[in-house]
Each structure stands twice: as C-alpha cells, then as structure tokens.
TORSEPA-626379 format. One line per field, with one value per atom (N, C-alpha, C): residue number from 1; residue in one letter; atom name; x, y, z. Coordinates in nm, 3 decimals. Atoms other than C-alpha are relative to their C-alpha. Layout:
rogu: (NUM|...)
voti: (A|...)
lumnu: (CA|...)
u: (X|...)
v: (Y|...)
w: (Z|...)
This chain:
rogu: (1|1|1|2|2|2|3|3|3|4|4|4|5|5|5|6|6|6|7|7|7|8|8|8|9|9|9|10|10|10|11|11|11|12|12|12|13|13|13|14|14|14|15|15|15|16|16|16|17|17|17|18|18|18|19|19|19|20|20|20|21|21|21|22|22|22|23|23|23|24|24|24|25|25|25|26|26|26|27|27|27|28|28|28|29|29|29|30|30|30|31|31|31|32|32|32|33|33|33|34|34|34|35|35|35|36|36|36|37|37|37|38|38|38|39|39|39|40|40|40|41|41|41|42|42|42|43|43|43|44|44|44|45|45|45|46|46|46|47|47|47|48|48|48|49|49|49|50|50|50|51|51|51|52|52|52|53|53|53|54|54|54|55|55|55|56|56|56|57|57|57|58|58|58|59|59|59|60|60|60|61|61|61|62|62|62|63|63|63|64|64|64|65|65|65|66|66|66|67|67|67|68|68|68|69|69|69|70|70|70|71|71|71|72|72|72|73|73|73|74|74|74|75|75|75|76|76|76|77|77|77|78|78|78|79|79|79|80|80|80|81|81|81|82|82|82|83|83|83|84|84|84|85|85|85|86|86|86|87|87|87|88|88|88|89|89|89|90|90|90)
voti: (X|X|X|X|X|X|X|X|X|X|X|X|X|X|X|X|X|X|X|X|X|X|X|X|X|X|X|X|X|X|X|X|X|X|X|X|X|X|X|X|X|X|X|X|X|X|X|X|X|X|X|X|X|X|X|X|X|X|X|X|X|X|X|X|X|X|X|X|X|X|X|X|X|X|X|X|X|X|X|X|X|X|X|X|X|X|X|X|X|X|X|X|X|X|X|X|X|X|X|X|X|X|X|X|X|X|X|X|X|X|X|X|X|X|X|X|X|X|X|X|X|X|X|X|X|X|X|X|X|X|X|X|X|X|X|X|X|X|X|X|X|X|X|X|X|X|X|X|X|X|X|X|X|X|X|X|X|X|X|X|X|X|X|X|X|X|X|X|X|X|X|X|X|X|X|X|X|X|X|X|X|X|X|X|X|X|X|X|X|X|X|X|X|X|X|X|X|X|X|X|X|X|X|X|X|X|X|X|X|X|X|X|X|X|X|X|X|X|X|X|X|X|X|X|X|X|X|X|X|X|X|X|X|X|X|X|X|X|X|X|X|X|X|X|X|X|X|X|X|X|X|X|X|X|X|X|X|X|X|X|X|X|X|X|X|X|X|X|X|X)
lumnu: (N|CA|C|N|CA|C|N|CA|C|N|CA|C|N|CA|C|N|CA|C|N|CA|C|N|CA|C|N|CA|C|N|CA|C|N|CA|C|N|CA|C|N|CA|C|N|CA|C|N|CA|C|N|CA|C|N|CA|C|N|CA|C|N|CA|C|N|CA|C|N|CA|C|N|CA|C|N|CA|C|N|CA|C|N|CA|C|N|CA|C|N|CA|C|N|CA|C|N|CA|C|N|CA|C|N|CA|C|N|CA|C|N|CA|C|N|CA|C|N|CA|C|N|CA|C|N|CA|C|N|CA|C|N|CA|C|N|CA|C|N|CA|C|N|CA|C|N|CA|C|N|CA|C|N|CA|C|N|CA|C|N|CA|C|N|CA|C|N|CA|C|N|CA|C|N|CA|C|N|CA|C|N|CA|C|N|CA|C|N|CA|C|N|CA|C|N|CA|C|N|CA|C|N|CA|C|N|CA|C|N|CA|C|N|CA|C|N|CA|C|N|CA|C|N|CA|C|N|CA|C|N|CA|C|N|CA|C|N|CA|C|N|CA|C|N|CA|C|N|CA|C|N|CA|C|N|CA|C|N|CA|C|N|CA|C|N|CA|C|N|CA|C|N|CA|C|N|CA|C|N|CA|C|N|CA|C|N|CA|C|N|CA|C|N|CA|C|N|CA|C|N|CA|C|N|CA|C|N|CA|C|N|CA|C)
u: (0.037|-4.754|-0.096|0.119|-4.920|-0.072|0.080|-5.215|0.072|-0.052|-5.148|-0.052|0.100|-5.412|0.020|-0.059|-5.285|0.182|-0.105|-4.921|0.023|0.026|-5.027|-0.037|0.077|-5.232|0.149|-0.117|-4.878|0.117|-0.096|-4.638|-0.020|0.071|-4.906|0.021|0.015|-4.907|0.127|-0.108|-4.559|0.067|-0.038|-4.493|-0.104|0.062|-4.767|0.008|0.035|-4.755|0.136|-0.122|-4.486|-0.017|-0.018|-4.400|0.052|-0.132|-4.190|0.056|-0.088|-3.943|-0.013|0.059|-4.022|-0.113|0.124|-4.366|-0.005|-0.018|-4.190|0.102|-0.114|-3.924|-0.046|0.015|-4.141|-0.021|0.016|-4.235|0.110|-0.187|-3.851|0.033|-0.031|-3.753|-0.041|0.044|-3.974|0.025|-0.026|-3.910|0.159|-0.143|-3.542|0.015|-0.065|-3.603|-0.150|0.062|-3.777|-0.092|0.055|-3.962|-0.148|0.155|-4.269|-0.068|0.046|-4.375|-0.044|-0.056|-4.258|-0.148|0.077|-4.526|-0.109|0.134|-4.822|-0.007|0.015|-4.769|-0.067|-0.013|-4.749|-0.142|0.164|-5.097|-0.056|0.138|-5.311|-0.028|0.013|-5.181|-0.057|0.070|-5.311|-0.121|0.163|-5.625|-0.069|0.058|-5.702|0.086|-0.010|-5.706|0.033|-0.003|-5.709|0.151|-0.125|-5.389|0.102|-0.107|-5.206|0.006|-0.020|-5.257|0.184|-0.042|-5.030|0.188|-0.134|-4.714|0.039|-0.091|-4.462|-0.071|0.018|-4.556|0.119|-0.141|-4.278|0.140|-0.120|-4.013|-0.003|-0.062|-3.841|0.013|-0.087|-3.733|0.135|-0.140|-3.372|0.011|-0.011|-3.434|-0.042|0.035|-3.586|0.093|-0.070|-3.314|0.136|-0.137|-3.010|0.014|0.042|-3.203|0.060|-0.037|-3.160|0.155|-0.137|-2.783|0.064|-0.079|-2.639|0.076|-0.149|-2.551|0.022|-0.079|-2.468|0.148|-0.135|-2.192|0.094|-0.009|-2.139|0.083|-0.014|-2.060|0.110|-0.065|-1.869|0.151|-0.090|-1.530|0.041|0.022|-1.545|0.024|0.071|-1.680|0.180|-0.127|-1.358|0.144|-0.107|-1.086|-0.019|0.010|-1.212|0.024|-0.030|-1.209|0.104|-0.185|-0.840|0.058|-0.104|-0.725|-0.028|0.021|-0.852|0.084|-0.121|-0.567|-0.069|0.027|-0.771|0.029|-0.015|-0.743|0.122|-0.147|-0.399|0.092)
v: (-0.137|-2.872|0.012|-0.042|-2.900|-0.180|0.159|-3.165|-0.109|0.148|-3.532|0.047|-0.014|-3.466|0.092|-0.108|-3.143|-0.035|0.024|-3.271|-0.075|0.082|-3.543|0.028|-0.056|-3.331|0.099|-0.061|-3.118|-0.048|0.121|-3.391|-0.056|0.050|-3.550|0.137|-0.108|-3.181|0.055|-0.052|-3.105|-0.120|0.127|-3.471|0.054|-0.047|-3.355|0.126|-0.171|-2.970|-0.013|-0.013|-2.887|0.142|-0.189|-2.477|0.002|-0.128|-2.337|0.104|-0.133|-2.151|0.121|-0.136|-1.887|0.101|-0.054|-1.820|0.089|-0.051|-1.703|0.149|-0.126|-1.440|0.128|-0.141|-1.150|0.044|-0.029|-1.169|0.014|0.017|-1.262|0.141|-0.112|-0.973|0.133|-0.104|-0.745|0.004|0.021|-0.885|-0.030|0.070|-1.060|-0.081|0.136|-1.332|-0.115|0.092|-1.642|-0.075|0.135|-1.798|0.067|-0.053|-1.586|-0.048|0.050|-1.626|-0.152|0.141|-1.984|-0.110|0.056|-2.051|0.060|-0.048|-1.827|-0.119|0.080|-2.039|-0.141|0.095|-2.371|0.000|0.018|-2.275|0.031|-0.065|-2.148|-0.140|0.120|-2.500|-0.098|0.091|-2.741|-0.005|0.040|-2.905|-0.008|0.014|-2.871|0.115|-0.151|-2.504|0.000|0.009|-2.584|-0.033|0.043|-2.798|0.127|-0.137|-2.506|0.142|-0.088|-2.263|-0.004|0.015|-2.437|-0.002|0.038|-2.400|0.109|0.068|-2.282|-0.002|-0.029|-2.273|0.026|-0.047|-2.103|0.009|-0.001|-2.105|0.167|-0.088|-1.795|0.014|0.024|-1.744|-0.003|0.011|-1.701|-0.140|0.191|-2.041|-0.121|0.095|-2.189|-0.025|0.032|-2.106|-0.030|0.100|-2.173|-0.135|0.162|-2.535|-0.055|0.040|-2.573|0.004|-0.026|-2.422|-0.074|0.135|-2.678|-0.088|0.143|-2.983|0.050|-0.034|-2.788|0.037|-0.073|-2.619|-0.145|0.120|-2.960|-0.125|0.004|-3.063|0.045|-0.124|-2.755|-0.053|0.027|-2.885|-0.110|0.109|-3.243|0.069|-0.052|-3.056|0.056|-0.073|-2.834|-0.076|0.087|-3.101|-0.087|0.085|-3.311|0.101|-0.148|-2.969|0.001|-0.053|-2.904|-0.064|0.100|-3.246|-0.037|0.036|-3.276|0.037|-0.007|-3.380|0.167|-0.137|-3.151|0.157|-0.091|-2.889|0.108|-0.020|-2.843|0.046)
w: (0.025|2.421|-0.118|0.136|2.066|0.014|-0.041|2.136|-0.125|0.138|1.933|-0.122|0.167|1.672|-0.070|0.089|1.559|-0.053|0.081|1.520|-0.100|0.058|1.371|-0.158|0.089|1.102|-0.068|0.064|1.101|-0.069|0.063|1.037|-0.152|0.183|0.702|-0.060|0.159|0.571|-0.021|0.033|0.630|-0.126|0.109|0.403|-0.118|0.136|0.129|-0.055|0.087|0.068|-0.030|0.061|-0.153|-0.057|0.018|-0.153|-0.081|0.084|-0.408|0.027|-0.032|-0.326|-0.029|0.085|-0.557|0.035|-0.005|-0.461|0.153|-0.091|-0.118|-0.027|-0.008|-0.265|0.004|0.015|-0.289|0.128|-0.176|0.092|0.060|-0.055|0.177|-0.036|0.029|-0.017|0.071|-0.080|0.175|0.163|-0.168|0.533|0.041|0.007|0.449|0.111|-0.048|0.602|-0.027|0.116|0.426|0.114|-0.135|0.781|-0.011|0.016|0.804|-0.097|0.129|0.443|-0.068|0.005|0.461|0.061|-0.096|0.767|-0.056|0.043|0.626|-0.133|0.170|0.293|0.030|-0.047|0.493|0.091|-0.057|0.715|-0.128|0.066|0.465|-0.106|0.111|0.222|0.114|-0.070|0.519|0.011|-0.002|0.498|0.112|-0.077|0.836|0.116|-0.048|0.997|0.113|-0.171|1.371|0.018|-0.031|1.384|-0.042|0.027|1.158|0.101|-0.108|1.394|0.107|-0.079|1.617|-0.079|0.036|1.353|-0.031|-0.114|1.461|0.140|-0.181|1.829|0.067|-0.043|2.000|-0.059|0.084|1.749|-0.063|0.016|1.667|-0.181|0.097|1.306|0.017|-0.048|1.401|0.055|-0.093|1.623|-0.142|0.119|1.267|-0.058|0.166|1.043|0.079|-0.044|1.315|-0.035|0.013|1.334|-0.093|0.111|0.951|-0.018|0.043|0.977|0.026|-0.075|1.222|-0.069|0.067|1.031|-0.118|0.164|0.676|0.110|-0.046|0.935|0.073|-0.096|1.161|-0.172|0.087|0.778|-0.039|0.125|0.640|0.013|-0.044|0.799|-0.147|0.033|0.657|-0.206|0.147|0.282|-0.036|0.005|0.318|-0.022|0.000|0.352|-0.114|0.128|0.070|-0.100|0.131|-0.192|-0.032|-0.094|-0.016|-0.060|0.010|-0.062|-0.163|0.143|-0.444|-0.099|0.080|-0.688|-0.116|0.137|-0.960|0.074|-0.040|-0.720|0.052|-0.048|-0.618|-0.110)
C-alpha cells in the first residue's frame, strides 16, 4: 500500500526525529487527543515531503492509540500481582 521508498524514508525518520512531548500539549489540549499533532509534527520534521504524506495512511487515531494500549494492558495483570504480592506492601 505505501510504495518501498516512502516507507523506507518513514521508518529512517521515525528512528531520527525526536518530538517532545511538550511541544504537542497545546494542540492535545485543544483537540484532546495527542495523534493529530503528533503526525503534523512528525511530517513537517521529515526530510523528505513525498514519503510523509503517506503517514499515517489509514490509521485512525483511536486505531493509533489502542495499538500503543495493548501490551501496557496485556502487561497490567502481571504489574498487578507483583505490587499485591510485595512484602513492603502488605
């Protein structure tokens, strides 16, 4: 779906650009929800305009930030029983 040479170009800039969180809260704040802001931030920092176009391509925000939720929750169980079972805690 997204030609080679543009993922390719998406993959190197998703490993080199580095966002700050911060520089997204005033957009979050206005939309309340951190994906839009996230992706305008993420095209406009790539060195090569054509490939960014193509990010996200069909992804949802809701479908972005489930993605991310998965294994913290696939997790949360596991996290919970160690807390539980902690002598300091009891």
């Amino acid at each position: 779906m997204i030609p080679e040479l543009s993922a390719a170009a998406i993959h190197r800039a998703s490993l080199e650009n580095r966002i700050e969180p911060g520089a997204l809260a005033e957009a979050t704040g206005q939309d309340g929800v951190s994906l839009p802001p996230l992706i305008d931030r993420f095209r406009s920092e790539t060195q090569a305009p054509k490939p960014a176009q193509n990010v996200p391509w069909g992804a949802t925000a809701q479908y972005s930030i489930d993605t991310v939720l998965v294994p913290h929750l696939r997790q949360a169980p596991a996290d919970a029983l160690a807390f539980a079972t902690r002598a300091d805690h009891i």
